[in-house]
C-alpha positions as CSV (number, residue, x, y, z in Angstrom):
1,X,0.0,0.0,0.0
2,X,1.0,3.4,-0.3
3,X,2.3,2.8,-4.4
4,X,1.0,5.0,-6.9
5,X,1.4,4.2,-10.5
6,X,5.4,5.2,-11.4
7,X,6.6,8.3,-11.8
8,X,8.2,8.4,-15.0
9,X,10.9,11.0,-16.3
10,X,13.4,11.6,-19.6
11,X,16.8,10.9,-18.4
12,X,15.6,8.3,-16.0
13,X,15.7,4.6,-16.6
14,X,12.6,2.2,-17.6
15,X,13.1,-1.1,-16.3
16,X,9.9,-3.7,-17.0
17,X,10.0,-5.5,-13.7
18,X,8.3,-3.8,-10.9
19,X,6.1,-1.1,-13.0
20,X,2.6,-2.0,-13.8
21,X,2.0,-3.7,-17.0
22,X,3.6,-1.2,-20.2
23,X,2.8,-2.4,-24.2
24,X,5.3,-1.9,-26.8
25,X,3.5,0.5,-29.2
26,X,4.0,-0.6,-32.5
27,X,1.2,1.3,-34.3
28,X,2.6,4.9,-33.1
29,X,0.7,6.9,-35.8
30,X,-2.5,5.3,-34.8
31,X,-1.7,6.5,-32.0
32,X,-0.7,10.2,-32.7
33,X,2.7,9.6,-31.8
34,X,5.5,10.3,-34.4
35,X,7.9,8.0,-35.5
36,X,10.6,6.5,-33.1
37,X,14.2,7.5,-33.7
38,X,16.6,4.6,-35.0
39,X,17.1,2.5,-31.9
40,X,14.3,3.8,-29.8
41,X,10.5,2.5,-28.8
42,X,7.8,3.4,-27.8
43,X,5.3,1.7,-24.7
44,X,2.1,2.6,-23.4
45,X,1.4,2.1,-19.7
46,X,-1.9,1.2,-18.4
47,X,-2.8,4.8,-17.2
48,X,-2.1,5.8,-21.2
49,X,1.4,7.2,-20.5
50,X,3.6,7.1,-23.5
51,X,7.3,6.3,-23.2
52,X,10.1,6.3,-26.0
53,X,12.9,4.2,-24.2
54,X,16.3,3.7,-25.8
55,X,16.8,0.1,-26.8
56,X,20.3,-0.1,-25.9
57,X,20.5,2.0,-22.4
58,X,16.8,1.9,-21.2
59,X,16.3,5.3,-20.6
60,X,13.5,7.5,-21.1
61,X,14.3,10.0,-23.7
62,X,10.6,11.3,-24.0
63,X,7.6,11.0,-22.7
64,X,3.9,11.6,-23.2
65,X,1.8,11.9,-19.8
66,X,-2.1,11.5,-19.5
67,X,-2.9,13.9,-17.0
């Protein structure tokens, strides 16, 4: 008790174990997102938060928040 969904932030690292549930995002257009950079993703979290994670390093180099 006392966990809120994460707190997510560019610079900072997404790691898969321990957040809620996140989807890799392969339809970003249907989504409104733009295209990913060369080596990059993007995931959706359950609370329609958008990520675009660096493949090789993990970290968050943009982000999309539903608030």
């Amino acid at each position: 008790s006392g966990y809120g969904p994460p707190r997510w932030a560019r610079g900072a690292r997404y790691y898969g174990d321990g957040y809620g549930p996140t989807y890799v995002v392969h339809d970003y257009r249907g989504y409104g997102l733009r295209a990913p950079p060369r080596g990059h993703y993007w995931r959706r979290s359950d609370a329609g938060d958008y990520l675009l994670v660096a493949v090789a390093t993990g970290i968050i180099t943009d982000l999309i928040l539903r608030h």
